[in-house]
N, C-alpha and C positions, 0 to 999 in steps of 0.2 A: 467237778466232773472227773469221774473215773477216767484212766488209762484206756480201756477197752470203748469209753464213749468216745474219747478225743480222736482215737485211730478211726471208728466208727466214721464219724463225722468226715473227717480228711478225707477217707475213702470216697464217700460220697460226693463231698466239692470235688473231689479229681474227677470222678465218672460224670460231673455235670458238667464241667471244664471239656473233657474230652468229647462232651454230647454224644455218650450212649445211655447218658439219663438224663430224662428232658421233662418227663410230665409229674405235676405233684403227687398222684396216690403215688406213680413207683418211685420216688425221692421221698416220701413218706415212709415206705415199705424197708428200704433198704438204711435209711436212718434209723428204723427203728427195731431192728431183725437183725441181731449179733449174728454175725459169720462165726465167731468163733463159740456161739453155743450148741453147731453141728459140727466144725472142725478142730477138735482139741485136741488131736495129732497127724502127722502126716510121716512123709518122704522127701527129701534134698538130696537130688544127685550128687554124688562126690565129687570134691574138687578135681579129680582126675579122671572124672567120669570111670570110675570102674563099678562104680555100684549105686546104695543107697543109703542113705542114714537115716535114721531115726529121728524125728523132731515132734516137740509137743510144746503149747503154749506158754508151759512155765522155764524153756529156755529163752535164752537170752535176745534172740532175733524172731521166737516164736511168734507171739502177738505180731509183731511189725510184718510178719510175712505172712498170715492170716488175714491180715487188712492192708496187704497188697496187691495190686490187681493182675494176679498171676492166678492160674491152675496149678495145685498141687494136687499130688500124685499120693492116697490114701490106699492104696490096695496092690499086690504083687502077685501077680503069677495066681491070682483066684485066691490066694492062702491067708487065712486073716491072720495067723500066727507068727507071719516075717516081722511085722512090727516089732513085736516084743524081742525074737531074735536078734536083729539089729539092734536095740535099746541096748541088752545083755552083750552082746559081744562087744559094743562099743566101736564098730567100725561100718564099712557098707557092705550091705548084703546084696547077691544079681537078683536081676527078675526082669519083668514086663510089667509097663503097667497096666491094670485090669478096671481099676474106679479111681474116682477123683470128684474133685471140688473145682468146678469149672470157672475160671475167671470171674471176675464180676462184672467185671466192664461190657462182658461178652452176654453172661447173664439178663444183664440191664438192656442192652442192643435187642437182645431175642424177647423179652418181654416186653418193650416197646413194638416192637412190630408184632407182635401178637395182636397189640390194639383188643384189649379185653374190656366188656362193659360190664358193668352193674349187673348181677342177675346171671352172669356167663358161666357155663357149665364147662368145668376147667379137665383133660386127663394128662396126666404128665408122664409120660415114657423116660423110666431111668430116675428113681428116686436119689439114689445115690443118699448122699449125708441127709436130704433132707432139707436142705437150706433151701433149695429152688420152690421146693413145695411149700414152703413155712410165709414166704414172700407170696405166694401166689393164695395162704388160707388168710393173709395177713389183706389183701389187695380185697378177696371174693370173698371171703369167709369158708370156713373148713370144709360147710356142707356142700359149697360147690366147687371140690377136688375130689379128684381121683390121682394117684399115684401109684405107680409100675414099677417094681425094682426084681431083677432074675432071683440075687443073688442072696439069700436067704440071711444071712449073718450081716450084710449092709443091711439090708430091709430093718431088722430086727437093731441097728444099733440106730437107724434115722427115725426108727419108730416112739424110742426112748427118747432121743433128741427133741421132737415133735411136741409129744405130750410132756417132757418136763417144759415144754417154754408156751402152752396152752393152742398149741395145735391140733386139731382130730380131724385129717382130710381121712378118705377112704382108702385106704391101703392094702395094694395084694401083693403076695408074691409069687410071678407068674414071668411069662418069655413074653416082653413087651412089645415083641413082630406082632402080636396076635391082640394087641388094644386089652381093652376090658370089657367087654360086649353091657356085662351085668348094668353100666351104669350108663351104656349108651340110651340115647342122643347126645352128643358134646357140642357145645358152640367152637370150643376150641381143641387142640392138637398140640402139644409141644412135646418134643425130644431132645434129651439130653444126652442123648448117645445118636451114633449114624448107623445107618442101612443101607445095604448097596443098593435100594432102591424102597420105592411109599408102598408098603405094606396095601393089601386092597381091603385088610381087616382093617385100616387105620381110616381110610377111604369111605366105609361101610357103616362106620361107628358116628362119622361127623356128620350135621346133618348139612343137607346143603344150602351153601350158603354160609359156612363155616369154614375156618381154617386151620390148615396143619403146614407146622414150620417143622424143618429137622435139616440132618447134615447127611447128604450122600457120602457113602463112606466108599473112599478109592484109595489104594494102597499107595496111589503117588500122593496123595494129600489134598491138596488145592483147596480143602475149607470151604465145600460147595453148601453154604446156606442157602434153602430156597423154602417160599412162601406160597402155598396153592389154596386156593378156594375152591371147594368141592363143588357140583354142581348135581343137578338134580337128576344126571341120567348115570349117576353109578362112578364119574370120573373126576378130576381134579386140574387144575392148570393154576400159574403162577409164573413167578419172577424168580430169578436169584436174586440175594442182597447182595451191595455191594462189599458188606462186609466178609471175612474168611474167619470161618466157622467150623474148626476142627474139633470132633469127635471122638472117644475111643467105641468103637463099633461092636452092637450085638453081640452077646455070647457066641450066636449060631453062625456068624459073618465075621470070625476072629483075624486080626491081623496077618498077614503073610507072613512066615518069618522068611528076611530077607538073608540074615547070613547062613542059615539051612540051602538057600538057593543057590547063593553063592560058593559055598563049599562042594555043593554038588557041582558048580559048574566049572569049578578050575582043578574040580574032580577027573575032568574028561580027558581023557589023553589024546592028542594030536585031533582036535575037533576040526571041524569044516569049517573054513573063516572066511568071510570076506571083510576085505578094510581099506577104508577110504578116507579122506580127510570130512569132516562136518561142514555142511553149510548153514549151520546157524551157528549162533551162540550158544556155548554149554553149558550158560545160566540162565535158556530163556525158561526151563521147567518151575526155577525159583520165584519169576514171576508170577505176580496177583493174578493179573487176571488170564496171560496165556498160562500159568502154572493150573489152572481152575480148569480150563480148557482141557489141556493135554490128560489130566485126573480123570475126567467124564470119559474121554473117547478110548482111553488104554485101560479098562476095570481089570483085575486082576494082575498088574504087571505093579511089580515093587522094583522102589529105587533104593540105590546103596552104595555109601562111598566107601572108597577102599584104598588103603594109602602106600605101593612097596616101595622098594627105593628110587623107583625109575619118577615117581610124583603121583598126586591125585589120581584116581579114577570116578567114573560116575559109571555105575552098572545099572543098567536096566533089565530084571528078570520076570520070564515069565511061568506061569505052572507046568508048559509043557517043554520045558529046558529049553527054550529058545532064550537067548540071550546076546547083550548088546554093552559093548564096554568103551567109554569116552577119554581116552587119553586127554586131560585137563590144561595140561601142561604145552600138547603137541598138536592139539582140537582131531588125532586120529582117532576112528569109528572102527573097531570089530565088532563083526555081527556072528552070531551060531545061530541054527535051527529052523525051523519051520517057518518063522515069523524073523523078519528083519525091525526091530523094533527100535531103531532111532529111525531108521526109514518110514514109520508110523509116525514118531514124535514130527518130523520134517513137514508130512503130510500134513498133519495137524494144523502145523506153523503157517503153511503155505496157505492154507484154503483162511484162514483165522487170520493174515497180513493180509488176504485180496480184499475182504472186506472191512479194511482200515483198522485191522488189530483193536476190538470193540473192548470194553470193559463189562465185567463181570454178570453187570445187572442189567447189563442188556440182552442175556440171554434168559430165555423159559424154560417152563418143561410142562408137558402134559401128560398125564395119564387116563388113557384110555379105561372107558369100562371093564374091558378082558384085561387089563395091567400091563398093557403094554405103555413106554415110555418114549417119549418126542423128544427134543431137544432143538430147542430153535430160537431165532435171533430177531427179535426187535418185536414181530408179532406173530402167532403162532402157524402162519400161511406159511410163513420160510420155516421148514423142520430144516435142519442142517443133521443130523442123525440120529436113527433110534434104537432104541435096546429092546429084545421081546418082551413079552409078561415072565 
């Protein structure tokens, strides 16, 4: 048994061990579907986090971190050229990540709850390497995939990837907010990227009775994987998992940048403050399932730690320069701007503690026909907040 099979294998007893792989076709699929025949190079944050390094299978930790059940970080700042840069310079290069090779473990999680049958007409939002697709032609067969990838230069190297290991799903490259209409009806919906909210082309595309899993993308994070089955009058409803389910989000829905906000904010000279001590905890945002909460109810507001001499901070910022800073150290709260937004998080806390601090997957969401978004706890009668279309 080769090297690449024996890691292969481990891999798989680990993810059956940790039961996000449970059923035979997908511990057939992933037994038998090299991870490292779509990821044969990536990125390794530097041991000093200043940047990123270059890594490909034939170094020395390569393979063992390939058949690891991590996310690695394939793409920089949209630029498919830093790779080789970093290789050449021989140290780490900045950037953001832009694609990636998402966990397997997580992989396997989101494929089991797909619950796909025989016969199921597959669209996969977010091709990326290819690997997610290859398990899903490898499960259904090629002819019932579909796969979405933006970014023309991935597309075109998972394409390669695909067909040399005898894959042919259907592949476009297109802005996967907008589905593939061409190949609707779908039984099923997966994403591998988030959206700050379920696309109503994603909606439109399933037929009902069908389901679409993906990740709301919120700049605090919280991993909000959720499950909806479409129904017959144009909308969708569902559960969160109780798993966390992070995403790097749509081209068109890009990350905040947070130290942009933050430079702007202690930009400001002699700002308007209010400051008080905190009444919660300043790691309740780190939590599962309040951290999953607080991410739904504050969209647009990015977190950021920040470290001077005085200790930690935890900043919360928002687009319209309102901003909120956590002395870590002293649990004191300044607030700037229009929005008092630990006074938000607080809110959050308070109404999420009266009703006995619930875990993750006991909240829903529904989308309405027009796309408007519910959000609500236990059954969909109690909405606890909603977002417009």
């Amino acid at each position: 048994m080769s090297t690449v099979e024996q890691l292969r294998l481990a891999m798989v007893e680990q993810m059956i061990v940790a039961g996000s792989l449970r059923s035979r076709p997908w511990i057939d699929a992933f037994g038998q579907v090299p991870r490292s025949a779509f990821l044969r190079r990536f990125f390794r944050q530097s041991a000093d986090l200043s940047g990123w390094e270059a890594v490909d299978e034939r170094d020395p930790t390569g393979l063992a971190m390939i058949y690891s059940d991590v996310t690695l970080v394939t793409q920089l700042g949209n630029n498919p050229d830093l790779w080789d840069a970093a290789r050449s310079s021989g140290g780490p290069v900045p950037g953001i990540p832009t694609s990636s090779s998402t966990a397997p473990g997580l992989m396997a999680l989101m494929l089991e709850a797909l619950d796909v049958r025989d016969g199921h007409r597959v669209l996969e939002i977010g091709t990326g390497t290819g690997y997610n697709a290859a398990l899903l032609c490898h499960r259904l067969g090629s002819a019932l995939v579909t796969t979405v990838e933006f970014d023309p230069v991935v597309a075109a190297a998972a394409g390669v990837a695909l067909r040399a290991n005898g894959y042919l799903p259907t592949a476009a490259v297109a802005d996967g907010v907008a589905g593939y209409a061409e190949g609707a009806p779908y039984d099923r919906l997966i994403a591998t990227c988030s959206t700050p909210a379920i696309p109503p082309e994603w909606v439109g595309q399933v037929r009902p009775g069908g389901v679409i899993l993906t990740s709301l993308h919120r700049d605090l994070g919280g991993g909000p994987l959720v499950l909806v089955h479409v129904d017959e009058h144009g909308g969708a409803e569902g559960r969160f998992l109780p798993d966390y389910g992070g995403f790097m989000p749509v081209r068109s829905a890009g990350p905040v940048d947070g130290g942009e906000r933050l430079a702007a904010a202690l930009a400001v000279e002699e700002p308007e403050v209010s400051t008080r001590t905190t009444a919660i905890d300043p790691d309740v945002l780190d939590g599962a399932d309040f951290g999953m909460v607080a991410a739904l109810r504050l969209p647009g507001v990015a977190s950021i730690g920040f470290e001077p001499v005085t200790g930690p901070q935890r900043w919360l910022l928002a687009g319209d320069g309102s901003w909120a800073c956590l002395d870590e150290v002293t649990g004191a709260v300044s607030q700037h701007g229009t929005r008092r937004l630990w006074d938000e998080v607080e809110d959050a806390h308070r109404q999420w503690a009266q009703v006995g601090g619930p875990s993750r997957n006991r909240f829903g969401l529904t989308v309405t026909a027009s796309g408007e978004h519910l959000f609500w706890l236990d059954t969909p009668q109690e909405v606890r907040w909603t977002e417009p279309a």
